[in-house]
N, C-alpha and C positions, 0 to 999 in steps of 0.2 A: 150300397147306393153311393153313385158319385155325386161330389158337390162342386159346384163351381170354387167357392171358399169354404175352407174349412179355418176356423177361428181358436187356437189354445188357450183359454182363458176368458172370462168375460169379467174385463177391466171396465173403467169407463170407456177406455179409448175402443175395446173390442166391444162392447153394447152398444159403439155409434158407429162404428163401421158398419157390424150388421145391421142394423138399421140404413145406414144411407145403399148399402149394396142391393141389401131385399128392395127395397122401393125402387130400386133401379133395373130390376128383373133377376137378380143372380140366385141362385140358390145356395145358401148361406147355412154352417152351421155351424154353433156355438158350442164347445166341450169345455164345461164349469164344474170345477173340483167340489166345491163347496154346495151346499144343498138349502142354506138361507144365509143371511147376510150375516156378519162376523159379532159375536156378543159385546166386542171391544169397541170403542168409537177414538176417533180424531177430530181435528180440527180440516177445514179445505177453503179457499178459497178460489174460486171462479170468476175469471176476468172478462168483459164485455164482449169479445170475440167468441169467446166459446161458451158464451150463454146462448149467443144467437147460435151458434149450431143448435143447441137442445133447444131452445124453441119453437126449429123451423121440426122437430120433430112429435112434439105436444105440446098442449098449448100452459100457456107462463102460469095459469092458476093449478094446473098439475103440477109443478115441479114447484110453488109459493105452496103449495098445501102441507108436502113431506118431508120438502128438502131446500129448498133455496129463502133462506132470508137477505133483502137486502140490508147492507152494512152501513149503519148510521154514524158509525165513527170508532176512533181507536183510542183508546185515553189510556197512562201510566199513571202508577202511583207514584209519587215521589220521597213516602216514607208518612207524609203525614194527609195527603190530600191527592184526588186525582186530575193528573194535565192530560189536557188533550193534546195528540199525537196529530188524528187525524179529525177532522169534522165533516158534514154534508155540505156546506161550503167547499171545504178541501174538495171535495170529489168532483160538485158542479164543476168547479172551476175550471178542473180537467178532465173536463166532460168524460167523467168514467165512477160507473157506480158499482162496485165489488159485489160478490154475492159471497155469504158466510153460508155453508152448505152442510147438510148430514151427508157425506159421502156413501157410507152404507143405501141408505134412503136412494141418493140419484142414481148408483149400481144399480138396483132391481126395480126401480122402475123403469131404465132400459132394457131391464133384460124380461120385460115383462110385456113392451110395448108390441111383442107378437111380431110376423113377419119372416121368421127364422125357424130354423128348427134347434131349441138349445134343449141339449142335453146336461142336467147336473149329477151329482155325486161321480162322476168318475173322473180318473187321474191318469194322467196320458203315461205309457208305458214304457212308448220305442215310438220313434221318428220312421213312417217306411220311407222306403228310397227305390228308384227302379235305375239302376245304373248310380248316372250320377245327380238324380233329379230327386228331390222328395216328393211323395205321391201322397201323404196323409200320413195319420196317426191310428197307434194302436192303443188303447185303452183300457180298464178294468173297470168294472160298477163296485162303489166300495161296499154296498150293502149285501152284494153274492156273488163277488167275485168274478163275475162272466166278464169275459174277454170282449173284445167285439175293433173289428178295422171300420175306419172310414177315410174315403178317396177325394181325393180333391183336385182341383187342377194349380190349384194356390193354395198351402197351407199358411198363414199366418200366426207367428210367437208372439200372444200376449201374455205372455208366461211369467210375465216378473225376470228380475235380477237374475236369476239362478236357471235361465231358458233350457228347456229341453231342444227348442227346435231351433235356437242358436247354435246350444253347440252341435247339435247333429250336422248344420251348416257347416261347421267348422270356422264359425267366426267367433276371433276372441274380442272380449270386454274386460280390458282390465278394470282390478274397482280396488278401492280403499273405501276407509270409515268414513264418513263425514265424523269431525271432532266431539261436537254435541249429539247427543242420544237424547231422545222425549220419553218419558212417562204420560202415558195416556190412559185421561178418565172419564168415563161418561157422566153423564149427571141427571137425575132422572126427576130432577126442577131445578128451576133459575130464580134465584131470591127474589120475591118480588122489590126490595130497597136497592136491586141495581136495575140500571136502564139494558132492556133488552134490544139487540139486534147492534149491539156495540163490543167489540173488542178489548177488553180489561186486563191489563200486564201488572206483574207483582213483581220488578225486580229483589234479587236479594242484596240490597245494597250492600250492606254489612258484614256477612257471613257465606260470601261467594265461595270463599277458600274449605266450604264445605263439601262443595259438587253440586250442589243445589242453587243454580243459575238465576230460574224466574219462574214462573206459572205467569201462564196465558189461559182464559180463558173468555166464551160468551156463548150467547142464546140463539137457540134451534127454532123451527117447527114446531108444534105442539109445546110451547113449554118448558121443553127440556134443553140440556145443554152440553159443551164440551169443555174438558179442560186437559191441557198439557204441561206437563213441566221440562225445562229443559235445564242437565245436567252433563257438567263436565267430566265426562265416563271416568277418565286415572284418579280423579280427585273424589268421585263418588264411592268406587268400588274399594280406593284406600282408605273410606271415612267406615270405623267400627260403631258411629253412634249417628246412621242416618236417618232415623225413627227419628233423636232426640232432635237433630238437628229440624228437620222437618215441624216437630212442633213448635220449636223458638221461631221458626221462621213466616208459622202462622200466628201462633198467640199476639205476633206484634199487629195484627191488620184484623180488625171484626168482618170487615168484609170477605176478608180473603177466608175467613171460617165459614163465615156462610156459606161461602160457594162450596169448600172440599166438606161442608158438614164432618161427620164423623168417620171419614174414610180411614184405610187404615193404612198407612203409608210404609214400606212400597208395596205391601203386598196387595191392595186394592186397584193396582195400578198396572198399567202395561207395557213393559219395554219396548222402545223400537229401535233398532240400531240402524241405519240408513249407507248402507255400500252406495259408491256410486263413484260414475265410470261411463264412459265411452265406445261402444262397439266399432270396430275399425270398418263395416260398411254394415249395410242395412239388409241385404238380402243377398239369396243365393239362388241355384234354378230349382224352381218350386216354390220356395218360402222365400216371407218376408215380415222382418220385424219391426213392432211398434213399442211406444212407452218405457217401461222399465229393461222391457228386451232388449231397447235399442241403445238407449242411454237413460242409464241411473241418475239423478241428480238428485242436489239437496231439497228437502221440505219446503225451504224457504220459496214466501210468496203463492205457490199452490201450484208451484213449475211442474210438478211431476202430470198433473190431471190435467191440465191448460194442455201440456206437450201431447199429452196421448190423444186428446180429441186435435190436435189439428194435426196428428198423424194419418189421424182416422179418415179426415176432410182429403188430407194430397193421397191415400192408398185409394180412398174412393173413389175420384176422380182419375186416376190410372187406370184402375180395374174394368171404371166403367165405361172410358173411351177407345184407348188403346190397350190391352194386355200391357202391364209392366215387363221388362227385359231387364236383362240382366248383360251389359257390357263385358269387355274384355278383361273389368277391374272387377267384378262382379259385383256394381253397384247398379242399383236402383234407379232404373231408367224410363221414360216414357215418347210416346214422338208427341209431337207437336200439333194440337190438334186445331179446328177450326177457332177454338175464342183466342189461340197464341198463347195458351199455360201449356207448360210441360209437367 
């Protein structure tokens, strides 16, 4: 079966593509490696722009029910007491209200919003090509193995950092480390003695020169919560006493125990090391990349999920006016259409 798009991945940024293409008449499919959302949780942040894209897709008490709390403020400890950073003030003022998000949660309830045909548990194989065009992907089902092609007239890499249908392209992304690595932990309640739907930082004043930076965490959906720690990787992996270190670093804060409860440090925890990098253009004839394919960037701020839905917004509005081209530089191009967006 051919498709108009065929989608590698379902990122945020590819569960809103497909969504805005399907409602635009294309025939759309989605091939997701993974088979439910990931056991591990992070932290996300969603800025005002790209809430309103997910809203114009269901409505706000959908996504307030699983996945979006707004953000009442950002407060640091100081060692003995907590400052506020940020307040609801700070936010009116700049007329911008943040959403603190379960990213797991707003993934699958995109990819859930129907409209597509998404296929999970399979892992793309090989990039086809007919000449010098890519025409689709070839797959496997991880549960039996079966093969199976699907054609496209646009393939799109939302494939993360490491693209199969980048480099099939033949476009590179050079990437390096971002310096800071996160430990990430889920939490599966929020103390009731801290304020929910707030941002909570635990600098490690003291004992930085251990790798152990800060813990960041706050309150989800249902309840529950997220937390991250962030570590200086050379100064972490040369520390032989991270366990102890970790405990000195909570024993000083009752708060900051409530939150990690009885976790067991690092092995309760989940590393993420964060490459990132630049792809030298965005597309070739066939495909075209979004998000992590296109450019890796730091955590910071919630840049990475912000960037892939408004990738989502300009490939859709390509797709769905003029077919995107592919210039003489083999960028990413569109004509000019009647509202004057290219």
């Amino acid at each position: 079966m051919r498709y108009d798009v065929l989608i590698a991945g379902g990122g945020i940024g590819g569960g809103v593509l497909a969504q805005l293409l399907a409602r635009g008449g294309k025939r759309v499919a989605v091939l997701e490696r993974s088979v439910a959302p990931p056991k591990w949780l992070r932290p996300e942040i969603l800025w005002p722009a790209m809430q309103q894209v997910l809203l114009s897709l269901a409505p706000r008490e959908t996504w307030e029910r699983a996945a979006f709390l707004p953000l009442q403020g950002i407060r640091v400890h100081d060692g003995e007491e907590f400052l506020p950073l940020a307040t609801p003030e700070v936010f009116a003022a700049a007329r911008v209200q943040p959403m603190f998000t379960n990213p797991n949660a707003t993934r699958e309830q995109l990819l859930q919003l129907g409209g597509f045909e998404l296929r999970r548990g399979v892992e793309v194989t090989q990039v086809l090509k007919d000449g010098g065009r890519i025409t689709g992907l070839r797959t496997r089902e991880l549960a039996t193995q079966r093969e199976e092609e699907w054609l496209a007239d646009w393939t799109v890499g939302d494939d993360g950092v490491r693209s199969l249908v980048r480099e099939a392209a033949g476009i590179a992304m050079p990437t390096r480390l971002f310096p800071v690595e996160f430990l990430c932990l889920a939490l599966d309640s929020w103390p009731a003695t801290l304020p929910q739907a707030t941002v909570h930082l635990w600098p490690n004043w003291h004992h930085a020169d251990s790798g152990i930076l800060a813990f960041g965490a706050g309150s989800l959906p249902g309840g529950v919560g997220v937390g991250m720690v962030l570590i200086a990787s050379k100064a972490f992996d040369a520390n032989p006493h991270v366990a102890e270190s970790w405990a000195e670093f909570c024993g000083a804060n009752e708060a900051l125990r409530a939150v990690v409860g009885g976790r067991k440090f690092p092995g309760d925890f989940v590393r993420v090391a964060r490459p990132w990098g630049h792809a030298e253009r965005y597309g070739a004839p066939g495909a075209l990349l979004m998000g992590d394919a296109a450019h890796s960037v730091s955590p910071a701020g919630g840049q990475g999920a912000n960037m892939s839905i408004a990738d989502a917004v300009v490939l859709a509005e390509l797709l769905l006016s003029n077919a995107p081209r592919i210039d003489s530089r083999q960028n990413v191009t569109g004509s000019v259409g009647p509202s004057g967006h290219r």
